[in-house]
C-alpha positions as a Markdown table, in Angstrom:
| # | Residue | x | y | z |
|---|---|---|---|---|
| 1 | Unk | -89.4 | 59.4 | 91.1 |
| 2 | Unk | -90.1 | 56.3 | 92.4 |
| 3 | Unk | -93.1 | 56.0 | 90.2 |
| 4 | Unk | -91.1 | 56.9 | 86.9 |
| 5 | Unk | -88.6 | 54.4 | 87.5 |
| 6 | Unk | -91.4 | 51.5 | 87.5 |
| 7 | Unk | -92.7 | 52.3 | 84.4 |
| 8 | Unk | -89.8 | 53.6 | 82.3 |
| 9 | Unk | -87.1 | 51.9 | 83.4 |
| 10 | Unk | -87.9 | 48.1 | 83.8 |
| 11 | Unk | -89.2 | 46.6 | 80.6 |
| 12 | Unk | -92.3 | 44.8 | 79.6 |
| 13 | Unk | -93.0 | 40.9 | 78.0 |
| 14 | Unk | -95.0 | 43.2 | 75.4 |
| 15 | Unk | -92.0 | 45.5 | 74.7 |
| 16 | Unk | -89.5 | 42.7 | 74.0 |
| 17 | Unk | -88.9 | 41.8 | 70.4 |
| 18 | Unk | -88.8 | 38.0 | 69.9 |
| 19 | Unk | -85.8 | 36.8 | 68.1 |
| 20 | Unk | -85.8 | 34.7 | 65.2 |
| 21 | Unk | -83.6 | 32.1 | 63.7 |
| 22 | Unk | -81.6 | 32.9 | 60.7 |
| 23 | Unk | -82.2 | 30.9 | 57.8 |
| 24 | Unk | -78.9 | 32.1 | 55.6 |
| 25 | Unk | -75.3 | 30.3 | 56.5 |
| 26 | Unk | -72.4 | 32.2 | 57.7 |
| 27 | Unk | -70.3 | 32.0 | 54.6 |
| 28 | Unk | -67.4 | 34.0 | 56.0 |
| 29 | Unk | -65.8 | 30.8 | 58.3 |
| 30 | Unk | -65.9 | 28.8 | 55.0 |
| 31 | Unk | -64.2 | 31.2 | 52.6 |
| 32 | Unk | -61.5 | 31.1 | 55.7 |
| 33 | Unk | -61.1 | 27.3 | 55.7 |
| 34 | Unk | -60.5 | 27.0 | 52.3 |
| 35 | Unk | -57.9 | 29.9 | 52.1 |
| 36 | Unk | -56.2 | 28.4 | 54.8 |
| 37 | Unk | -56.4 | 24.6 | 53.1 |
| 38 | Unk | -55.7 | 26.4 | 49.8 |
| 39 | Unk | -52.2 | 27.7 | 51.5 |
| 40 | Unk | -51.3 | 24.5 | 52.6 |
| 41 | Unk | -52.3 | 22.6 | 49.9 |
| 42 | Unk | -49.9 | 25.2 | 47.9 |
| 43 | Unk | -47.0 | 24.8 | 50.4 |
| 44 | Unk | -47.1 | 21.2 | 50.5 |
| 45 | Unk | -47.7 | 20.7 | 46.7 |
| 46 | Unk | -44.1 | 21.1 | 46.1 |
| 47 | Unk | -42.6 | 18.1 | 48.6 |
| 48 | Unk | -45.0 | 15.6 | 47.3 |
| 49 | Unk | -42.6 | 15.1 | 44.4 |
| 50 | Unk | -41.2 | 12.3 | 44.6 |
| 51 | Unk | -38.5 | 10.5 | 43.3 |
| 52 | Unk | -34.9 | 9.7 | 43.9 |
| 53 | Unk | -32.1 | 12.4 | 44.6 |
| 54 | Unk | -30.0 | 13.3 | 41.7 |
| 55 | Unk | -28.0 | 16.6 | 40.5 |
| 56 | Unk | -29.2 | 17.4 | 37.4 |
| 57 | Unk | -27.0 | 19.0 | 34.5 |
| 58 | Unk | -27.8 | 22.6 | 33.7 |
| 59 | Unk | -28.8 | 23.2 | 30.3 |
| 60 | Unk | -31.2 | 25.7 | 28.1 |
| 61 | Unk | -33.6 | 23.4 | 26.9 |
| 62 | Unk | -36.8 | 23.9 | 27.1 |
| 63 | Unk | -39.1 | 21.9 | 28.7 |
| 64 | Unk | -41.9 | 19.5 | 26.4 |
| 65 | Unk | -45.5 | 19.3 | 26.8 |
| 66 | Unk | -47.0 | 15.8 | 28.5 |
| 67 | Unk | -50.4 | 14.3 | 27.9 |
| 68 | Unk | -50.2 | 11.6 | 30.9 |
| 69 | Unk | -47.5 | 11.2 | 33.7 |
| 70 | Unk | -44.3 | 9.8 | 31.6 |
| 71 | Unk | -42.0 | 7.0 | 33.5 |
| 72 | Unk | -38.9 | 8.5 | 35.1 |
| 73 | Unk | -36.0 | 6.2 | 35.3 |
| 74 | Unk | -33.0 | 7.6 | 37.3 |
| 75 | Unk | -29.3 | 6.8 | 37.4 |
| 76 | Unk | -27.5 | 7.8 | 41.0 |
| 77 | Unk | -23.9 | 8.8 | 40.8 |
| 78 | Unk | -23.2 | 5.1 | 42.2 |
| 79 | Unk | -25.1 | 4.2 | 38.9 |
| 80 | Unk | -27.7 | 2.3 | 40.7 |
| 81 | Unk | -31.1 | 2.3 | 38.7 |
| 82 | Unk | -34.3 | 3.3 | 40.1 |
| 83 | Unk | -37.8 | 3.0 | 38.0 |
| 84 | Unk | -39.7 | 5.6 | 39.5 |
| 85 | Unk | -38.9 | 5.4 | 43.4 |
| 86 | Unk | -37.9 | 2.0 | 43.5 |
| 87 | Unk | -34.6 | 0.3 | 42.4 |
| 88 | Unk | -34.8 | -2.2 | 39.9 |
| 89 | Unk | -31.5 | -4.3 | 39.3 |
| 90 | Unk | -29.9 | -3.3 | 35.7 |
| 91 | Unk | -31.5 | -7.0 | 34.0 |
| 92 | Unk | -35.4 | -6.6 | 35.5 |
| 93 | Unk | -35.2 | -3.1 | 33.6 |
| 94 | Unk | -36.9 | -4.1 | 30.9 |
| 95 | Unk | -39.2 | -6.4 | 32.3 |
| 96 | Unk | -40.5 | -3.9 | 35.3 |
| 97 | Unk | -41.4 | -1.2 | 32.2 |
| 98 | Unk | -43.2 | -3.6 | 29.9 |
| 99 | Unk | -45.1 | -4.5 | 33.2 |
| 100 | Unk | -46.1 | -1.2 | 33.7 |
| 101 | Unk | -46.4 | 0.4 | 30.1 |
| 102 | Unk | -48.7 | -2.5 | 29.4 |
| 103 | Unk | -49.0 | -3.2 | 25.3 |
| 104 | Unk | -47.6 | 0.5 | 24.1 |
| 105 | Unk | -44.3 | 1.5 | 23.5 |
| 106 | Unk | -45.6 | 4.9 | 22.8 |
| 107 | Unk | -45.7 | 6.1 | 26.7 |
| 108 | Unk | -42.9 | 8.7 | 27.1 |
| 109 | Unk | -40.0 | 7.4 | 29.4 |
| 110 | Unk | -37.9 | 10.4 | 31.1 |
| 111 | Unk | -34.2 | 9.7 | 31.7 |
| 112 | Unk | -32.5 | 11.4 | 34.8 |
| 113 | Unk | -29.2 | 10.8 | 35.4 |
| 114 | Unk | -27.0 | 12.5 | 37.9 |
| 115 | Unk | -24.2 | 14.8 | 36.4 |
| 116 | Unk | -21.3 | 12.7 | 38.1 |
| 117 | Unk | -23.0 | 9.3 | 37.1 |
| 118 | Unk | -20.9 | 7.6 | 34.5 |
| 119 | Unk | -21.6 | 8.3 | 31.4 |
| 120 | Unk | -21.2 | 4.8 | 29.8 |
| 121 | Unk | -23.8 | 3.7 | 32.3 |
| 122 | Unk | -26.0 | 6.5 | 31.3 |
| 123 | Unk | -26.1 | 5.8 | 27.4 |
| 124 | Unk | -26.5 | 1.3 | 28.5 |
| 125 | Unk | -29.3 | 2.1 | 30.7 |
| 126 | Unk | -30.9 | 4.1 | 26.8 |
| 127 | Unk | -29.9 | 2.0 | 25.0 |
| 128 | Unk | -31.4 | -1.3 | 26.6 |
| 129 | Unk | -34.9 | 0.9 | 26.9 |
| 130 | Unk | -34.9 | 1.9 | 23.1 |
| 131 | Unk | -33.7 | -1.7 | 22.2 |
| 132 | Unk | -37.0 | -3.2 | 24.1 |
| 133 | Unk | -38.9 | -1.0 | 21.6 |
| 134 | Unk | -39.7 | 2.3 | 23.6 |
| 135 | Unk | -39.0 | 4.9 | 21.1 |
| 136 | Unk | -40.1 | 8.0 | 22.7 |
| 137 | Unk | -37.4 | 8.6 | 25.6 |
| 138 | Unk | -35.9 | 11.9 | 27.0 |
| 139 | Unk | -33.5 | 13.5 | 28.8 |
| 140 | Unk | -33.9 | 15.2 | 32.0 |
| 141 | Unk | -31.9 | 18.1 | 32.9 |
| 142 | Unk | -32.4 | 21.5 | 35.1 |
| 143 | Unk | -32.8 | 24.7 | 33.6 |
| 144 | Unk | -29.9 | 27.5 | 33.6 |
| 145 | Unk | -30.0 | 30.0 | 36.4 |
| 146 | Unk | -29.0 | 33.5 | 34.9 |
């Protein structure tokens, strides 16, 4: 028994495979990283809108195709202005959208405007724009939830 046990049961240098390194990549860790980033890239897409907090009218309209980012001017309910994130005084309007439009009055200029801003304020703020020379403004509103 004792014999048996000394040459069955312990193993030999000869018998031992020796192991190799792998020359392939593990891809399965990096499809999980990217589904995860992909997940929070997806989640957090969604907050990195910014601009400035207004209650958009509901209406059916539908919304029109863009080419480039347009300008967003907004109107609070106070009827303070903001161009883009920022709030511009009513008279540098003008001057902080030529600045950034450069040369072209053709760059599309969106207009959001709270529902209980005035309305008188509204239509000033459009028509100082479209007398500047920008010609190609619209409205922004939310669409109707049936």
């Amino acid at each position: 028994m004792a014999g048996g046990l000394a040459r069955g049961g312990g193993r030999s240098r000869r018998g031992r495979r020796q192991r190799r390194l792998m020359g392939e990549i593990n891809v399965t860790p990096f499809v999980d990283v990217m589904l995860v980033l992909l997940i929070i890239f997806m989640v957090a897409a969604p907050m990195l809108t910014v601009g400035v907090q207004v209650d958009l009218p509901d209406t059916e309209a539908k919304n029109l195709p863009t080419e480039q980012e347009p300008l967003t001017v907004s109107i609070s309910p106070a009827g303070e202005v903001f161009l883009q994130t920022e709030q511009v005084p009513y008279d540098e309007l003008l001057v902080r959208l030529a600045a950034i439009a450069g040369e072209g009055y053709d760059r599309r200029i969106f207009i959001r405007a709270d529902e209980t801003a005035d309305y008188g304020i509204v239509m000033q703020v459009m028509a100082r724009i479209n007398a500047a020379g920008y010609r190609n403004l619209g409205l922004v509103t939310d669409p109707v939830q049936r």
